[in-house]
C-alpha positions in Angstrom: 23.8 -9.1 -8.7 25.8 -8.4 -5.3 25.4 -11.7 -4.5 26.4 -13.6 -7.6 29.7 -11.2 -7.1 30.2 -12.3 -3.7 29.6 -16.0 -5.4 31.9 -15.9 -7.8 34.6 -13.7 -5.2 34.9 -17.0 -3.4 34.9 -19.4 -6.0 37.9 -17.7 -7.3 39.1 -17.8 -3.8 38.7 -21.4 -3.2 40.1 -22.4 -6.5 43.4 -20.7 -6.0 43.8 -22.6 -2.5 43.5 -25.9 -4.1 45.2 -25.5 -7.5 48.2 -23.0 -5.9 51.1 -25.5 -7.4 49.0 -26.1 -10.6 48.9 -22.4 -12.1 51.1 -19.5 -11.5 51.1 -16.2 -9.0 50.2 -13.1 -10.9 52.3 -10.1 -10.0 51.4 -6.6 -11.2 51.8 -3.1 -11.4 49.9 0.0 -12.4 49.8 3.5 -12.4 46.4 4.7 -11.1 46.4 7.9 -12.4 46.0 10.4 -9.7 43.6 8.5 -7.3 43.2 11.2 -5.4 40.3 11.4 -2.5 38.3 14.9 -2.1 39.5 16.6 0.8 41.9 19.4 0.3 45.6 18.3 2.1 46.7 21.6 3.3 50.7 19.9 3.4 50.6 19.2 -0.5 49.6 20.7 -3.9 46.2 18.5 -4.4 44.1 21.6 -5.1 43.1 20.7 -8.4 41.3 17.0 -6.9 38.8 18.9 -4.5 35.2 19.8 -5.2 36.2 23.5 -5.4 39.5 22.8 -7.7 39.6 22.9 -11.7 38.6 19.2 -12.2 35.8 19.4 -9.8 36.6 16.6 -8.4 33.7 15.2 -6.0 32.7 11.8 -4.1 30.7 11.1 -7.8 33.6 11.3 -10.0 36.2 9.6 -7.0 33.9 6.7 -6.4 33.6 6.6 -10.3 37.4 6.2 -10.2 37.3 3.3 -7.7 34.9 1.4 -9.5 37.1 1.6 -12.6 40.0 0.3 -11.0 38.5 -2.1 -9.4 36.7 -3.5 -13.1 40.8 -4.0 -14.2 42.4 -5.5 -11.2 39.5 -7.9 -10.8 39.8 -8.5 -14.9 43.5 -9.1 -14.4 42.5 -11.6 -11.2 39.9 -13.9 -13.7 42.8 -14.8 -16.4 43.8 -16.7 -14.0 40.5 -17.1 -11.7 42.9 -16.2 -8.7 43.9 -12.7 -7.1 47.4 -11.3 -7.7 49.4 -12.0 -5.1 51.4 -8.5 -5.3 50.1 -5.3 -7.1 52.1 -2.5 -7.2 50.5 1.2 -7.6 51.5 5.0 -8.2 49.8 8.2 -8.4 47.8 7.6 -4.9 47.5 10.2 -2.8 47.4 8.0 0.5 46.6 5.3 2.7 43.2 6.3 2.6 42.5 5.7 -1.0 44.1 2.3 -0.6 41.5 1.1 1.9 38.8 2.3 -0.3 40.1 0.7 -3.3 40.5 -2.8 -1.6 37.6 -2.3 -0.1 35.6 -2.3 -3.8 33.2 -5.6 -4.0 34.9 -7.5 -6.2 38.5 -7.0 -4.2 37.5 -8.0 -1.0 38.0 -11.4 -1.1 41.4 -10.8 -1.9 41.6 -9.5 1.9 44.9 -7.5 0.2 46.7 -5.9 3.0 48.8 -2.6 2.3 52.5 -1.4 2.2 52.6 2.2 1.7 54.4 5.3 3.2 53.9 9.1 3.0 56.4 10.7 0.7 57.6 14.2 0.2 55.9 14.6 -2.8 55.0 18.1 -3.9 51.4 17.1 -5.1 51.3 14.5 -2.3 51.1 11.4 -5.0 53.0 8.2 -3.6 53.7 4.8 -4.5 52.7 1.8 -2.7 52.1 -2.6 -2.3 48.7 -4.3 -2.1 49.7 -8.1 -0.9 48.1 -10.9 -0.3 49.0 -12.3 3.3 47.9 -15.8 2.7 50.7 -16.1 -0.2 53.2 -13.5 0.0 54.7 -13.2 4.3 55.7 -10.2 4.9 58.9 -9.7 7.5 59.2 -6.4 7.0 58.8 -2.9 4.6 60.5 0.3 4.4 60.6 3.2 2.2 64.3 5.4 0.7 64.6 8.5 0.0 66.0 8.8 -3.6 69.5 10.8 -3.6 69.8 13.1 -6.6 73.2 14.8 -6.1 72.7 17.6 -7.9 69.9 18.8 -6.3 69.7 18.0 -2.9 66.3 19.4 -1.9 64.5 17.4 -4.7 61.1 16.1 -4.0 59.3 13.2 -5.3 57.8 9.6 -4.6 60.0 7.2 -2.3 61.2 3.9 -3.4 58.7 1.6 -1.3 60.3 -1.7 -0.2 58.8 -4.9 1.2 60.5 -8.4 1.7 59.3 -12.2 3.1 58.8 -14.7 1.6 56.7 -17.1 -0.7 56.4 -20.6 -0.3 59.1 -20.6 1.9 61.9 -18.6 -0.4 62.9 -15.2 0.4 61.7 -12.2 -2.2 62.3 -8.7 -2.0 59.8 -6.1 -3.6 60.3 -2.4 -4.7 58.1 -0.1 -6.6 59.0 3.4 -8.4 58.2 6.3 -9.9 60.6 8.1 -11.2 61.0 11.7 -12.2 59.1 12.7 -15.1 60.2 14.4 -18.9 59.3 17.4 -17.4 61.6 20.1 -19.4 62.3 17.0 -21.9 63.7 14.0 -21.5 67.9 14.8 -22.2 67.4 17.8 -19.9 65.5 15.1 -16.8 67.8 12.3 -17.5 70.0 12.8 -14.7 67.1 12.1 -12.1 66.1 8.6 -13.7 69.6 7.7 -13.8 70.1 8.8 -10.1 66.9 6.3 -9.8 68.6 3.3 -11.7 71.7 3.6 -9.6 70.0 3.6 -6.4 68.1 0.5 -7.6 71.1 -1.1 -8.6 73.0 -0.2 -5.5 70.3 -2.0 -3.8 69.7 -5.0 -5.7 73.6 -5.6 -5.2 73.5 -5.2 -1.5 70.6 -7.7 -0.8 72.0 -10.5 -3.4 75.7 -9.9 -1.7 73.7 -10.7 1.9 71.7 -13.1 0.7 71.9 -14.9 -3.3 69.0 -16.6 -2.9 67.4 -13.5 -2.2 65.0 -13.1 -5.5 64.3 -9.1 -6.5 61.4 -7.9 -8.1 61.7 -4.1 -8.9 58.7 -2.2 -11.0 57.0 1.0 -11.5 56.2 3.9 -13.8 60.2 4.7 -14.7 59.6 7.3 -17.2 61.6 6.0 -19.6 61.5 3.1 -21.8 62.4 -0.4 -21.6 65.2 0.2 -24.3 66.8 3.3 -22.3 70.2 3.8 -21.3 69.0 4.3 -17.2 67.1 1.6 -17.4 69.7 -0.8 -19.7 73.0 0.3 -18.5 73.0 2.4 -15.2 70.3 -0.3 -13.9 71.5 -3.1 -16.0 68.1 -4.8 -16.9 68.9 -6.8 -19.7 66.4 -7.5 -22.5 67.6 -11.0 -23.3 67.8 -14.2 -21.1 70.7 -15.9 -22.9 72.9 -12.9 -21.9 72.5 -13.2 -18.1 74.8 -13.3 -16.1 74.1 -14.2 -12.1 73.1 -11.1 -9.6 71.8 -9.4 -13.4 68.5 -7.8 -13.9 66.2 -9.1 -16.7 63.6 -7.0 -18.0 60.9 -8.8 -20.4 59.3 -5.5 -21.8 62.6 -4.9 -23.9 61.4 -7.2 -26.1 58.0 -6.5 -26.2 58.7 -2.4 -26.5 60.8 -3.3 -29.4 58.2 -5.5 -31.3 55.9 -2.2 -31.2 53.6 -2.6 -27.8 53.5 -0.1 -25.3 51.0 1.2 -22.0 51.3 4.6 -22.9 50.6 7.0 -25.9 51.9 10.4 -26.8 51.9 12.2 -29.8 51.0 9.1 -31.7 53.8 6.7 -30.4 53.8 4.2 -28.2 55.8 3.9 -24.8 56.4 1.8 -22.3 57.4 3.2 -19.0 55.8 0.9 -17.2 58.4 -2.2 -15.9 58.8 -5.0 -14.2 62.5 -6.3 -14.1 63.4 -9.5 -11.9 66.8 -10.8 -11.2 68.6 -13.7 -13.1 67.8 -16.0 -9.6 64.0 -16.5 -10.6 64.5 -16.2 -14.1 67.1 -19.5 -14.1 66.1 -20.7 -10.7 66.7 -24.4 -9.8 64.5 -27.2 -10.2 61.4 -27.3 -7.9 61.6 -23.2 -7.1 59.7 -20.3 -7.8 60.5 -19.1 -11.7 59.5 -16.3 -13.8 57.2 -17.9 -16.4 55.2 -17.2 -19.7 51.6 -17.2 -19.6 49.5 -19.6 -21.7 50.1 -19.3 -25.3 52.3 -16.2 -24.7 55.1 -14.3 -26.6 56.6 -13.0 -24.2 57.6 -13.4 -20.8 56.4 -9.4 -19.6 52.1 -8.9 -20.4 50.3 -5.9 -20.6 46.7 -5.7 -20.0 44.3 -3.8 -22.0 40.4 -4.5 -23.5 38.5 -2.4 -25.2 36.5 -0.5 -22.6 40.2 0.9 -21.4 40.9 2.5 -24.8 39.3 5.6 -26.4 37.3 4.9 -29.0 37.0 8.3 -31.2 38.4 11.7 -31.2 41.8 13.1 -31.3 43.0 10.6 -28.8 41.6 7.1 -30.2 43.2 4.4 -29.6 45.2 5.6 -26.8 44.5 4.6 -22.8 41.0 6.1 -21.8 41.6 8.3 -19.3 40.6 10.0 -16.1 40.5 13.6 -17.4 41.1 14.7 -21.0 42.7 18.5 -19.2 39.8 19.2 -17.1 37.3 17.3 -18.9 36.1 14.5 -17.0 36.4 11.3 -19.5 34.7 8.4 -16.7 37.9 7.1 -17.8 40.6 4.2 -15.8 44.5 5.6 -16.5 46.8 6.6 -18.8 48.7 4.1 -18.6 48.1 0.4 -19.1 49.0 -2.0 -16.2 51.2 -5.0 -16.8 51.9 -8.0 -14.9 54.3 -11.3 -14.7 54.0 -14.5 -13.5 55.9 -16.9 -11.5 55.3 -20.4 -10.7 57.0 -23.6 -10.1 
């Protein structure tokens, strides 16, 4: 069986080499759901993800874990019977779990290289880039500090930046995850519009350097597609025919609005999780890197989801299968489905 994985590993590897200008670059992001290794980090509130904490969580259950997130990313890899060039992540505790993730049989042929930093997290859970090196060159990576002003001392995950270029054409990359509903969602608002402004700030800065400059922003954001932080203070629009240049365009607007979602609570559907590109590689000239729809698609935003990612009975049916239902240990992937984009020429 190892073998006819490795097999298959580089067939997809080979076909994406020769067929690069024929099919598109998959981009993704998901939320991992607390991919926390075993070992107790006395700097950080991880107590619960030890053998000795609530969940009991051991090298079974975290190599468990691996294996599941490995069976999506390489399920998200065969649509397309390439690797995703770009995979943004949350919830990871560090660098650590990284390597062992890419490190997972049927990622290794990706050889994905990492882009993560430490953040001042108070449970120690970052954000982070796994990239492809033979399609995405990186120049360089750096992660900022998000400014809330009304609380100064705030802790929480980093924005996590990296820009090069693809196919000769410069891209910049940020992944997010923003403040949470704790204390409900009116009462948090001000800390996920502190996040949209400091996205937008950026965004502005790079295209004022540089137009060409094409920005690809995602992550868990806490708030839907159809939010004002996210439709206003970050001005992701949901519709192409009302860009303007330098704007964002978000494709899950739409697709939140027709009823999908990657998350579920209390019997509604979500959708937190965004990818938002600027209006340069959504109308991008003839012969350059574009966002595009996948075959036979809707919509120009996909979220990924089969069966064996969904509970299938009990209270929570139909909903994401998860890690832990509280303590109880589900064999689960995340709460949260990933979802990806294309771009191709």
């Amino acid at each position: 069986m190892k073998k006819l994985l490795i097999i298959l590993c580089v067939a997809m590897l080979s076909v994406g080499a020769v067929y690069a200008q024929e099919k598109p670059y998959t981009i993704v992001f998901y939320n991992l759901e607390n991919l926390f290794d075993i070992y107790d980090d006395p700097e950080t509130n991880d107590g619960e993800f030890t053998p000795d904490g609530v969940k009991q969580w051991n090298e079974t259950k975290y190599q468990k874990k691996l294996s599941n997130m490995e069976r999506v990313l390489f399920d998200i890899a065969k649509i397309q019977r390439d690797y995703p060039i770009v995979i943004g992540v949350s919830e990871i505790e560090n660098r650590s779990v990284l390597e062992d993730l890419i490190s997972q049989p049927s990622l290794r042929g990706a050889n994905y290289r990492i882009c993560h930093y430490d953040s001042p997290d108070a449970r120690g859970v970052d954000v982070a880039f796994l990239y492809r090196a033979d399609v995405f060159k990186l120049e360089g990576s750096d992660n900022i500090k998000l400014v809330v002003e009304e609380l100064p001392n705030f802790r929480t995950r980093d924005f996590v930046t990296m820009w090069g270029t693809i196919e000769g054409e410069p891209f910049y990359f940020l992944v997010s995850h923003w403040p949470s509903r704790l204390g409900g969602k009116e009462a948090s608002a001000f800390k996920r519009e502190a996040c949209a402004r400091q996205i937008r700030e950026i965004k502005d800065s790079l295209l004022a350097a540089n137009p060409a400059t094409k920005v690809v922003v995602m992550g868990d954001f806490n708030d839907d597609a159809t939010d004002s932080s996210i439709v206003h203070t970050m001005g992701a629009k949901g519709k192409i025919k009302e860009l303007q240049s330098g704007d964002f365009f978000n494709p899950y607007n739409q697709m939140l609005r027709a009823g999908l979602g990657t998350l579920a609570y209390q019997d509604a559907w979500n959708l937190f999780d965004n990818i938002c590109v600027t209006e340069n590689l959504v109308n991008a000239k003839e012969g350059e890197l574009r966002l595009v729809k996948g075959e036979g698609m809707k919509y120009w935003g996909n979220i990924f989801s089969r069966p064996y990612m969904i509970q299938q009975e009990g209270q929570y049916k139909g909903y994401p299968l998860r890690t832990f239902v509280t303590n109880n240990f589900q064999n689960g992937f995340s709460d949260h489905f990933p979802v990806y984009i294309y771009i191709s020429k």
